[in-house]
TORKEFI-164988 format. One record per residue (C-alpha): y, x, z; residue number from 1. Coordinates in nm, 4 decimals. Each point is the difference from the previous one (the first is absolute). Example, Ala and Ser with C-alpha at 12.3 -4.5 7.8 and 13.67 -1.06 7.14 Angstrom:
BEGIN
         py         px         pz   pos
    -0.4500     1.2300     0.7800     1
     0.3440     0.1370    -0.0660     2
//
This chain:
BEGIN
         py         px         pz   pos
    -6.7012   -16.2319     7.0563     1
    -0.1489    -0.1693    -0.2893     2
    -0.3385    -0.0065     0.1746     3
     0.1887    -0.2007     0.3234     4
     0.2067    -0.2600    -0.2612     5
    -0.3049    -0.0767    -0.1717     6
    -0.1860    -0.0683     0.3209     7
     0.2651    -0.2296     0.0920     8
    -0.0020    -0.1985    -0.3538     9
    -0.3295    -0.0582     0.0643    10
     0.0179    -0.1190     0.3805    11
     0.2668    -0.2295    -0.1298    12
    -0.2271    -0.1020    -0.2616    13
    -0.2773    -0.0614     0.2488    14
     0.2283    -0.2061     0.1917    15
     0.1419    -0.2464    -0.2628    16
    -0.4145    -0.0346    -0.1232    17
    -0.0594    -0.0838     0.3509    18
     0.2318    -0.2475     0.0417    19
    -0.0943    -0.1174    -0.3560    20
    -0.3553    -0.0899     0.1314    21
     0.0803    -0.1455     0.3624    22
     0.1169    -0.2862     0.1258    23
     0.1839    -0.3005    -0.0926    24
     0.1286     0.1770    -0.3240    25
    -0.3863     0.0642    -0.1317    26
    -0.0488    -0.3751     0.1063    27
     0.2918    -0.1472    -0.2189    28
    -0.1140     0.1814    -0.2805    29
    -0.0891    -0.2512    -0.3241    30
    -0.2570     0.1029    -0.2617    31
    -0.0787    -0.0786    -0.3019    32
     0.2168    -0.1482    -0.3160    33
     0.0819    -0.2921     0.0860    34
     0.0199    -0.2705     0.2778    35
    -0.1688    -0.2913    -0.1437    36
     0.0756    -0.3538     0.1034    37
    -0.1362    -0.3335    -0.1548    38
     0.1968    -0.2670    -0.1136    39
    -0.1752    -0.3221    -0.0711    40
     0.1722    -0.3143    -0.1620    41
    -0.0374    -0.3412    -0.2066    42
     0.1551     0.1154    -0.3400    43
    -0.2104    -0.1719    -0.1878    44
     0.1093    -0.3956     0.1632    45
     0.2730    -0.2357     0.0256    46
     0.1351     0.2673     0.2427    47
    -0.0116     0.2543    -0.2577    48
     0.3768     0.0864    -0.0173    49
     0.0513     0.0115     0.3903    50
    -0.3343     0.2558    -0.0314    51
     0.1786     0.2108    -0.2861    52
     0.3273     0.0072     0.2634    53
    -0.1812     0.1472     0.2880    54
    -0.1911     0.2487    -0.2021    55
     0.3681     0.1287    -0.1144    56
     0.1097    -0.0313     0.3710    57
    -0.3106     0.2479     0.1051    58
     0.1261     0.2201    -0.2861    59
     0.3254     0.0020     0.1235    60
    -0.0772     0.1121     0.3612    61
    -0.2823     0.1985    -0.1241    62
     0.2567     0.2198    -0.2446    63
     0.2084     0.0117     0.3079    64
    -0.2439     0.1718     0.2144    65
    -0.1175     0.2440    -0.2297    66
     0.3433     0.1078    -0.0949    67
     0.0929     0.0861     0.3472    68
    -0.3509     0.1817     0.0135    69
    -0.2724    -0.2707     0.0394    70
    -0.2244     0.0117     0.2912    71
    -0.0139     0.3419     0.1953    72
     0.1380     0.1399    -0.3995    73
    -0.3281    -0.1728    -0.1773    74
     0.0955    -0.2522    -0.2500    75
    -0.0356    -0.3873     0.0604    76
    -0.2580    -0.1743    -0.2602    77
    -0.0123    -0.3535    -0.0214    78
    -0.3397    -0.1693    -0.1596    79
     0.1144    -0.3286    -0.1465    80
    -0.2826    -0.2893    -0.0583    81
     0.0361    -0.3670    -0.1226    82
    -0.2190    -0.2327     0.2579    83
     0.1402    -0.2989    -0.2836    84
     0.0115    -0.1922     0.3312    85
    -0.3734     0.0050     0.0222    86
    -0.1531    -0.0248     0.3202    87
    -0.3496     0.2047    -0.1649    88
     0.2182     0.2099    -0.1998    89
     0.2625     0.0910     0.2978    90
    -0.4098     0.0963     0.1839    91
    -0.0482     0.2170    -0.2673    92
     0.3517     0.1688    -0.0351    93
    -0.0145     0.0852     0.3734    94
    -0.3651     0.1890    -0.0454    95
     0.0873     0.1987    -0.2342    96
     0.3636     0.1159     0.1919    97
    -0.2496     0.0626     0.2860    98
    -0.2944     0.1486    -0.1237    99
     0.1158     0.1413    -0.3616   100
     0.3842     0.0816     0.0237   101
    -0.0585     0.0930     0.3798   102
     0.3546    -0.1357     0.0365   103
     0.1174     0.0914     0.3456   104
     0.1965    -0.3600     0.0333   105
     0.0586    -0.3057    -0.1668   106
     0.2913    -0.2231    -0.1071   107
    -0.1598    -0.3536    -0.0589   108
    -0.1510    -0.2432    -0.0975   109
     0.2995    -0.2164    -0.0561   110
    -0.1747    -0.3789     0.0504   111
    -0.1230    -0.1028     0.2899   112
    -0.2522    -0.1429    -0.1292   113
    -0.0923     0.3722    -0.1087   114
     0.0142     0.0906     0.3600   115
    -0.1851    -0.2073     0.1162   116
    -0.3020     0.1627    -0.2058   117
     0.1384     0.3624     0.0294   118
     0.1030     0.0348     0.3538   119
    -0.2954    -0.0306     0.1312   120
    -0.1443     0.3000    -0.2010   121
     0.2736     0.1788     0.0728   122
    -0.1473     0.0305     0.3572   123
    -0.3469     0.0362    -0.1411   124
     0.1146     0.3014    -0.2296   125
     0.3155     0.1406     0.2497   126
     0.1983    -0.0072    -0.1986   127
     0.4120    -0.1495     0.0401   128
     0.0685    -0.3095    -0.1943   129
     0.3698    -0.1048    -0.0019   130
     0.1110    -0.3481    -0.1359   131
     0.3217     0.0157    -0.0961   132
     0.0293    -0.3432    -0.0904   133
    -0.2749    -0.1989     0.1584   134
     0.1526    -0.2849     0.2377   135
    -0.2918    -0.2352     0.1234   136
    -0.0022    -0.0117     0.3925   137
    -0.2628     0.2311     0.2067   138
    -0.1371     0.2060    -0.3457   139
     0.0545     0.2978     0.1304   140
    -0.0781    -0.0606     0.3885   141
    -0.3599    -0.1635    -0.1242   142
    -0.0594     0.3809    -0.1021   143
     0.0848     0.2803     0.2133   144
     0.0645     0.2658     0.0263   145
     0.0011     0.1232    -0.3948   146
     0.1847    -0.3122    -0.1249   147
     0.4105     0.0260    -0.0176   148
     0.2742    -0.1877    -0.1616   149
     0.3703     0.0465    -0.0167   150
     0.0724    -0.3062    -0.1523   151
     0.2012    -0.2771     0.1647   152
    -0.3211    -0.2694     0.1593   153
     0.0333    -0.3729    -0.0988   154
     0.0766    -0.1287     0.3332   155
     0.2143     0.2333     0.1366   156
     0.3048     0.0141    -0.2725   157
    -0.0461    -0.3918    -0.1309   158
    -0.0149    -0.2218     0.2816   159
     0.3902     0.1380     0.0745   160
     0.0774    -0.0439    -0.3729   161
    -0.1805    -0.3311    -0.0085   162
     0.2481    -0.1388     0.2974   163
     0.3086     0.1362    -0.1450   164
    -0.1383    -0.1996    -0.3744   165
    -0.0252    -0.3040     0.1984   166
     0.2788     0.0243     0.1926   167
     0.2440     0.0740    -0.2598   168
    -0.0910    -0.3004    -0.2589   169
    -0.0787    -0.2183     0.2769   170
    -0.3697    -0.0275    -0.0856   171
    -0.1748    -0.3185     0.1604   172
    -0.3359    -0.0329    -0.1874   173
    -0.1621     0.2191    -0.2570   174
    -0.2896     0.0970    -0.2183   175
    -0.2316     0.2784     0.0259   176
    -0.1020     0.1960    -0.3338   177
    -0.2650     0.2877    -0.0221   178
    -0.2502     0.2181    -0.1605   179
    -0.3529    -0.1206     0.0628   180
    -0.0780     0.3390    -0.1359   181
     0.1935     0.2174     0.1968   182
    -0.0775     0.1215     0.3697   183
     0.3584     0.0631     0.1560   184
     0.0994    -0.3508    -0.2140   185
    -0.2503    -0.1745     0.1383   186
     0.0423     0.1433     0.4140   187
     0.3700    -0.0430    -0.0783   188
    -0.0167    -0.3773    -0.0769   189
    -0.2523    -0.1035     0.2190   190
     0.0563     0.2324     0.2919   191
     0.3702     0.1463     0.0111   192
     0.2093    -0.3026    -0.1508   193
    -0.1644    -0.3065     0.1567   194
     0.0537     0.1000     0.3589   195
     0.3531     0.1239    -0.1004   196
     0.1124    -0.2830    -0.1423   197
    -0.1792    -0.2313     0.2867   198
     0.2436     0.2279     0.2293   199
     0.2744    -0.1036    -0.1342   200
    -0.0638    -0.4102    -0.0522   201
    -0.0414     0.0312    -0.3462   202
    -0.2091    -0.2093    -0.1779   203
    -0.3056     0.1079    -0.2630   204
    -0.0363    -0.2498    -0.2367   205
    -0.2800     0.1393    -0.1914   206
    -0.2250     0.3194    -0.0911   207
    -0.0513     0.1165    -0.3681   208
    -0.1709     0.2591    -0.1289   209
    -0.0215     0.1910    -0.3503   210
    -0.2261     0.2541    -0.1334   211
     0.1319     0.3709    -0.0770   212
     0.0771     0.0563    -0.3825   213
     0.0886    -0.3938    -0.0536   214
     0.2480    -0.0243    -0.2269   215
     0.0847    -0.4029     0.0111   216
     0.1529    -0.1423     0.3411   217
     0.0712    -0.3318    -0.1541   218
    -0.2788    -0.1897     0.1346   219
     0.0361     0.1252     0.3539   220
     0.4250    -0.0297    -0.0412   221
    -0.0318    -0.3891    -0.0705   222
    -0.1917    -0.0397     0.3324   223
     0.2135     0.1934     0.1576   224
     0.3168    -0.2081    -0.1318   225
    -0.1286    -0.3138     0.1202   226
     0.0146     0.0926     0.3644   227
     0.3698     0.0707    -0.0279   228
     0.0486     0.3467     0.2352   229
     0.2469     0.1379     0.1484   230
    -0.1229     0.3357    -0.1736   231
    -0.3169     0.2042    -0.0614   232
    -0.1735     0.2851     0.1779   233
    -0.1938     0.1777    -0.2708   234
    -0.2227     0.2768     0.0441   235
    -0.1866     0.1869    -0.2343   236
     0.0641     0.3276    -0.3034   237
     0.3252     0.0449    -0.1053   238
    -0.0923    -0.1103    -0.3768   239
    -0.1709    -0.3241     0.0744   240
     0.2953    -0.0890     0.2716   241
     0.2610     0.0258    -0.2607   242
    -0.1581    -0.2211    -0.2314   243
    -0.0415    -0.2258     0.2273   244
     0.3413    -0.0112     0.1063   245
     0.0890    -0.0251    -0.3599   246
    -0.1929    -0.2998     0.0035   247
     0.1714    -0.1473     0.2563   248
     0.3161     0.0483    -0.1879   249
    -0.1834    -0.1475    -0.3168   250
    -0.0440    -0.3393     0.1431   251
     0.3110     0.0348     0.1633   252
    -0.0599     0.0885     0.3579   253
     0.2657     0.1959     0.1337   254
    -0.1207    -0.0032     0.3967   255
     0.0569     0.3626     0.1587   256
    -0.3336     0.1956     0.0183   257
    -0.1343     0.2302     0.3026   258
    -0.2090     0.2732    -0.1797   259
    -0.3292     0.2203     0.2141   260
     0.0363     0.3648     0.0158   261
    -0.0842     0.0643    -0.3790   262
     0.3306    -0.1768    -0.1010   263
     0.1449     0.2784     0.0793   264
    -0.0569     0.1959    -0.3815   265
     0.1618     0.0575    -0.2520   266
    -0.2914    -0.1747    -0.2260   267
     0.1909    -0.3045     0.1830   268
     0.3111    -0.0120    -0.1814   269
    -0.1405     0.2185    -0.3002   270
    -0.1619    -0.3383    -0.0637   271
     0.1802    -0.2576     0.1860   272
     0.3301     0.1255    -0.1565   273
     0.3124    -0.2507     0.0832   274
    -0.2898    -0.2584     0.1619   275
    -0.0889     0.1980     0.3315   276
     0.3732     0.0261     0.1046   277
     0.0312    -0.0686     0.3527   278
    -0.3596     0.0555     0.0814   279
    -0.0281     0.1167     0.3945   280
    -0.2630     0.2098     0.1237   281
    -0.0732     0.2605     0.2830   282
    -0.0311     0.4588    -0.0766   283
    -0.0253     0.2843     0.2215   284
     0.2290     0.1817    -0.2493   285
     0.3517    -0.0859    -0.1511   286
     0.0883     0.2602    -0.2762   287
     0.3817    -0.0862     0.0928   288
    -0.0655     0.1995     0.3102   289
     0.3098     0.2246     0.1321   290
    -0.2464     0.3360    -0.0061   291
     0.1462     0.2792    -0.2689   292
    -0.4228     0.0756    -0.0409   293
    -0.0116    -0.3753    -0.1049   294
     0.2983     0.0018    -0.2660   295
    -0.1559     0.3162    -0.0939   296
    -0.3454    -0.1469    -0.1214   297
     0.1413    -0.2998    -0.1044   298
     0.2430     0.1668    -0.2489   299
    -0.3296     0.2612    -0.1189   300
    -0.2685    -0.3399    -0.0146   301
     0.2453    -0.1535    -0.2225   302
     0.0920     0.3247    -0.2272   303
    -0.3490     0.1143    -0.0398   304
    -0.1576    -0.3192    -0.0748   305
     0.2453    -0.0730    -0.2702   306
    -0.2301     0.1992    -0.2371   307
    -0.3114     0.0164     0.2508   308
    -0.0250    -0.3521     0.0219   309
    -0.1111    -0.2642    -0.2148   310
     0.2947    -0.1936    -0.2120   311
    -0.0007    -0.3038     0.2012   312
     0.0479     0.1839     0.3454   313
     0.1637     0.3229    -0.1030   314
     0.3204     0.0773     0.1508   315
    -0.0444    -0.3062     0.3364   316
     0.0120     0.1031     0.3303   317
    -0.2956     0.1068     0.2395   318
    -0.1176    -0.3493     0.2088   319
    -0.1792     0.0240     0.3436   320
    -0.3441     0.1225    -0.1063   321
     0.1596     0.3253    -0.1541   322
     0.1948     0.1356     0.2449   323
    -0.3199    -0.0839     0.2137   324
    -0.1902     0.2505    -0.2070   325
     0.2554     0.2506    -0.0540   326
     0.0128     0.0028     0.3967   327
    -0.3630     0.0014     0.0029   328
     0.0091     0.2799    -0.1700   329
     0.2177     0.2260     0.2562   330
    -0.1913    -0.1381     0.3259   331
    -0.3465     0.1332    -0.1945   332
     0.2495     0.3492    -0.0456   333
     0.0903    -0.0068     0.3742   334
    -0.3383    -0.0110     0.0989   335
    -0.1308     0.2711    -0.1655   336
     0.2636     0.2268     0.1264   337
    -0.0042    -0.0811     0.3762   338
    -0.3871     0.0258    -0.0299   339
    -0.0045     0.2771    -0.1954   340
    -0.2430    -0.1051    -0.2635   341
    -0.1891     0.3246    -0.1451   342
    -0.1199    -0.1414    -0.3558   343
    -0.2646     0.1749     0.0433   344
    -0.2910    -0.2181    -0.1359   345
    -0.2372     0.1200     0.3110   346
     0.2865    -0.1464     0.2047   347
    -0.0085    -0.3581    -0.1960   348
    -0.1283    -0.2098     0.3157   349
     0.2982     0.1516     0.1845   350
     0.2633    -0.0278    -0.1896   351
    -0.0686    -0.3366    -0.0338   352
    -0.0685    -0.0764     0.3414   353
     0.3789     0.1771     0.0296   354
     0.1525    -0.2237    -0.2563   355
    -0.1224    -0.2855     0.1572   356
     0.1058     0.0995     0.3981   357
     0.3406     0.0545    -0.2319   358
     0.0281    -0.3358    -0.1034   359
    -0.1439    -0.1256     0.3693   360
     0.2544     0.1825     0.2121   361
     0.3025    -0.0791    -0.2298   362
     0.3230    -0.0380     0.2274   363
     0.3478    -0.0644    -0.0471   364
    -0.0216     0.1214    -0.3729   365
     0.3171    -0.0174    -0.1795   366
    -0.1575    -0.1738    -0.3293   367
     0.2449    -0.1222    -0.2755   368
    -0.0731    -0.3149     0.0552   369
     0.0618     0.0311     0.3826   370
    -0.0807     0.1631     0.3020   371
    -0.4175    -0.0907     0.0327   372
    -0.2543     0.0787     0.2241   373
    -0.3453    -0.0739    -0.0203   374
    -0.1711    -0.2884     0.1652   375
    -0.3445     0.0523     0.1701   376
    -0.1087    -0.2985    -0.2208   377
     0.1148     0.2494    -0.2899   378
     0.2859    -0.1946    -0.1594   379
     0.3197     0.1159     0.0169   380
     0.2891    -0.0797     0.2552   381
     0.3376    -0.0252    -0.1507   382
     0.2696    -0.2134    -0.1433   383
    -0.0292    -0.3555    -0.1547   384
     0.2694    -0.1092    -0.2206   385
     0.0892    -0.3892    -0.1357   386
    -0.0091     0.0752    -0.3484   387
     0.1589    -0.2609    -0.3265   388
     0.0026     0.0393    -0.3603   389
     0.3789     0.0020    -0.0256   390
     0.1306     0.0794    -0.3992   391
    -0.2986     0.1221    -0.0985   392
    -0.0205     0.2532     0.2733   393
    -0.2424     0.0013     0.3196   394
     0.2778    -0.0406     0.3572   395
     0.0109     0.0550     0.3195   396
     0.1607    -0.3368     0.1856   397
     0.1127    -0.0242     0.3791   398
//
């Protein structure tokens, strides 16, 4: 008898082993320690705090994954570089995630400036590139099919905005203000707004520009002022748009201002404070959103960062280019599990070839931010709010 049970211990062995090494369960198998994913952003530039949020927001999600078991039970790693909003430097970050960290995806770069430079290596090297915060019009289309972004683009979420602005003060004639320096400033003021505005009858006075890291408006303010607008349409960083505004409110312009898709930071009121009330612009995300997973990262961006973040930001709620990120983050996750990534660094090409069909095929996802799918142009299709600085706090307005 003891002869037969061990026989059958062992055919029962046999057949778990079997299974073990067969099939879809071998294939989902994950090796290695960790799961490592790249995260590229401008810490190191007038951006620097918005940077330092989405960082936290990738640490969020990634602390997330791994405590319900990472991907396939191997941990998440994120590798965190500064680009300092360098186009040479951004290059350089995205090598080394490529060819050093042999990241399997990556979140960034944020500027699309950046992208501009990095996308098109992305397809050279094959490896995913994901903007969450690039905005300037056909980026991502101009470099398929390794080139993503689940950011809100330019076009689609402020020409809407840009109406409502207009119709709601009753705008006749304004000014145009932009970044010289700055790619999605410069597509956004002379290729979104102008036709926009021609749409609706209004009248452009005037186009101004300013260089990135000015610090005095008043020269281009008092030309400005003698043309009288209705209001401004201002596009450009968050930092040098809110000291412009305060400039405006200096020499006593108080005309309503329509800020580009980079209004839409915190850096805006951080520095605009009390000035930038009232300032309309367009997002793909409102962090007021009636979603429990929402409320739930808003409440843990605002806890953590009251000691992760620096003094000036610590404790303020995620803006649009976080919750882009920490979504980012969970698409990249999604991949890898319906593809069944191996981690296995013989199986590098693949994986990322998976991540990328991943990112491609993306359907009907149930993102906090919305319900997305992917574009073939690879941008994002989702929601577009009307948001205002209302009390210090970003809105959603009908």
């Amino acid at each position: 008898m003891k002869k037969i049970k061990w026989l059958s211990n062992s055919f029962a062995v046999l057949v778990v082993l079997t299974f073990l090494l067969s099939g879809s369960f071998a294939e989902a198998q994950v090796a290695g320690k960790s799961v490592k994913m790249g995260i590229m952003v401008p810490i190191s530039s007038t951006s620097g705090a918005d940077s330092k949020g989405q960082v936290m927001a990738a640490e969020i999600a990634r602390d997330e994954i791994n405590a319900a078991g990472g991907i396939g039970g191997v941990p998440l790693e994120l590798s965190v570089y500064d680009t300092r909003g360098d186009v040479k430097e951004a290059i350089i970050v995205f090598r080394k995630l490529a060819m050093v960290d042999k990241a399997l995806s990556v979140m960034g770069p944020t500027y699309s400036t950046e992208c501009e430079a990095v996308f098109p290596l992305a397809n050279e090297l094959k490896l995913v590139s994901v903007s969450p915060a690039s905005a300037k019009p056909g980026v991502a289309a101009k470099n398929r099919p390794w080139a993503f972004r689940d950011s809100g683009i330019a076009d689609r979420k402020l020409v809407p905005a840009l109406k409502k602005w207009i119709e709601l003060n009753k705008i006749k004639k304004v000014y145009i203000v932009y970044d010289a320096k700055d790619a999605l400033a410069k597509s956004e003021a002379n290729g979104v707004f102008p036709p926009a505005l021609k749409a609706t009858g209004t009248e452009t006075l005037g186009i101004l520009t300013y260089m990135m890291g000015d610090m005095d408006f008043s020269a281009q303010v008092t030309k400005v002022k003698q043309t009288n607008p209705d209001g401004l349409v201002i596009s450009g960083g968050p930092t040098e748009m809110a000291n412009f505004i305060r400039e405006l409110r200096r020499q006593g312009m108080k005309q309503p201002v329509f800020g580009g898709a980079q209004a839409y930071q915190i850096d805006l009121m951080r520095v605009g404070g009390k000035d930038v009330e009232g300032v309309m612009t367009g997002g793909h995300v409102w962090i007021g959103r009636p979603d429990p997973r929402m409320q739930a990262f808003v409440k843990k961006y605002q806890e953590r960062g009251k000691t992760a973040l620096p003094p000036e930001i610590a404790g303020t709620p995620p803006d649009t280019n976080q919750v882009a990120m920490y979504d980012g983050i969970y698409i990249n996750k999604l991949a890898m599990d319906q593809y069944k990534i191996t981690n296995r660094l013989e199986d590098l090409e693949k994986d990322r070839d998976k991540i990328r069909q991943g990112w491609q095929n993306l359907k009907d996802y149930n993102a906090i931010q919305a319900v997305i799918s992917m574009g073939a142009d690879g941008d994002i299709i989702g929601m577009n709010y009307i948001i205002q600085v209302k009390g210090g706090r970003f809105v959603a307005i009908d």
